[in-house]
N, C-alpha and C positions, 0 to 999 in steps of 0.2 A: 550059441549058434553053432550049431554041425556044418562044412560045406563038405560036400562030397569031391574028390580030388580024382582025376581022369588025365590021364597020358595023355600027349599030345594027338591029334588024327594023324594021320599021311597028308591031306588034304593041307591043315593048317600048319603042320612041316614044311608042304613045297612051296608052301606061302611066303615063310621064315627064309627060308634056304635064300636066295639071290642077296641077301641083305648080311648074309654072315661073309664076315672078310677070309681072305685066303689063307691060311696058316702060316705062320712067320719061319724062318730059318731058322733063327735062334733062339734060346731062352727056354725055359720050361715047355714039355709035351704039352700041346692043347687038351681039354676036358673032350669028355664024349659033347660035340655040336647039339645034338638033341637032348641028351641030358641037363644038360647046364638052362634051355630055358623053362624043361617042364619044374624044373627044382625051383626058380623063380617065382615061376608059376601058385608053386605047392606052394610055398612060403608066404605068398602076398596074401 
């Protein structure tokens, strides 16, 4: 089975966005916000 894989829209970003927590002060640099769930995405 093929699935065809597609970035996220803008639409279904600004959907995501309010629910992504604030970046922490400490500890490792956060990943690119958008990258991290289209990669999810791709993977599932």
């Amino acid at each position: 089975m093929l699935v065809r894989f597609e970035e996220l829209t803008d639409n279904q970003w600004n959907l995501l966005v309010p629910s992504i927590p604030a970046p922490a002060h400490t500890g490792r640099p956060r990943a690119d916000d958008r990258g991290v769930p289209s990669m999810a995405y791709y993977m599932y």
